[in-house]
C-alpha positions as CSV (number, residue, x, y, z in Angstrom):
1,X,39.8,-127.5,74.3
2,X,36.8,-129.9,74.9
3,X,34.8,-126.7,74.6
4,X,36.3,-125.9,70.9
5,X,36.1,-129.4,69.4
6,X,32.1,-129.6,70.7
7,X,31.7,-126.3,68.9
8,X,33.8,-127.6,66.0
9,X,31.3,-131.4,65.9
10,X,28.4,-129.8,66.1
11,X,28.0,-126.1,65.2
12,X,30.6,-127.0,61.7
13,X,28.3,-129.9,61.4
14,X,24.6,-127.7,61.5
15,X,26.6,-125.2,60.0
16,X,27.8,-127.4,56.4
17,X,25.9,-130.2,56.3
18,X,22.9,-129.7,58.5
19,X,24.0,-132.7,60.4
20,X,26.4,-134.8,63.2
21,X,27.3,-138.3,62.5
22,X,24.3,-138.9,64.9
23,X,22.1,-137.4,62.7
24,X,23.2,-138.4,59.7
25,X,23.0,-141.9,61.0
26,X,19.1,-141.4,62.0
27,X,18.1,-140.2,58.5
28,X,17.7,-136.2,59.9
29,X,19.0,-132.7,59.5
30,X,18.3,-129.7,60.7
31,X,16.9,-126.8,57.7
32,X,15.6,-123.5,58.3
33,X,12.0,-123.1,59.0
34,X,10.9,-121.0,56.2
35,X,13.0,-122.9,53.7
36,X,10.7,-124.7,51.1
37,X,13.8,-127.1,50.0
38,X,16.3,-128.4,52.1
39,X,19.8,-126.9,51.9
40,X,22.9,-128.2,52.5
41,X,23.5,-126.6,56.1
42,X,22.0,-123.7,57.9
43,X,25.3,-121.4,57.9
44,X,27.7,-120.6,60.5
45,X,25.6,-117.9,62.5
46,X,22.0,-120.1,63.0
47,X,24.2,-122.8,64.3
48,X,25.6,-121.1,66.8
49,X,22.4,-119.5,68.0
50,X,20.7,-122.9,67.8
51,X,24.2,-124.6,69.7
52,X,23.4,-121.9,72.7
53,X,19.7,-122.3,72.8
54,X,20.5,-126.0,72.8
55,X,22.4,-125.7,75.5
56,X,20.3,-123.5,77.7
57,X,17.0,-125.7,77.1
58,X,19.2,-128.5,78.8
59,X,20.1,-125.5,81.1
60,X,16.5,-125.3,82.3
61,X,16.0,-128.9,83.7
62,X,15.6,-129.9,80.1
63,X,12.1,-127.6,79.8
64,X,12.9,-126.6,76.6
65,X,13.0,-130.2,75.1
66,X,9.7,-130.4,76.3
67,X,8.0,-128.0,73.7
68,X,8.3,-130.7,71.4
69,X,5.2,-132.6,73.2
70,X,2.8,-129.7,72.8
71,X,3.5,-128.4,69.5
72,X,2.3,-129.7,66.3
73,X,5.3,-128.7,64.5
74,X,7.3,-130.5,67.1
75,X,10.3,-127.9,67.2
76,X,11.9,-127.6,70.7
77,X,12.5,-124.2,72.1
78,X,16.6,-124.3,70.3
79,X,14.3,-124.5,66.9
80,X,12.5,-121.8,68.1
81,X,15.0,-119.9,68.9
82,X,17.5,-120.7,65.9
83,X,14.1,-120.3,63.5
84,X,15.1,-124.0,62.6
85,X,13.4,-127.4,62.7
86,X,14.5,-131.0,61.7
87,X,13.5,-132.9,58.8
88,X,14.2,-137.0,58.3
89,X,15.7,-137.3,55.2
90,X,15.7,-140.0,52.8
């Protein structure tokens, strides 16, 4: 159950709005990478790819975090992965 309500918060949240209540709070929201405007979510299938890459960066001693220090782009392996990034937002 605690499984299904994570996937619910934050894959539903990527998935419509591009955010979580964290993020929305912080001004940010994930977009696809390629996308030259923002959209309103990333859709149902990217989420889930980025919620599993998400978890196995954390998975590998938190490695995959650590992309964000060497790349100028500052995407995290889950970005990579998801072919995502995160925006601030106004």
């Amino acid at each position: 159950m605690i499984l299904g309500a994570n996937l619910w918060y934050v894959v539903g949240g990527w998935a419509r709005t591009g955010r979580t209540p964290g993020k929305a709070l912080l001004r940010l929201s994930v977009v696809l990478a390629g996308a030259f405007e923002p959209t309103p979510g990333i859709g149902l299938q990217k989420a889930f790819v980025r919620f599993l890459a998400y978890n196995l960066s954390g998975s590998l001693l938190g490695l995959g975090f650590l992309l964000v220090l060497f790349r100028k782009d500052r995407r995290a392996l889950h970005d990579l992965v998801a072919g995502t990034r995160v925006v601030r937002t106004s």
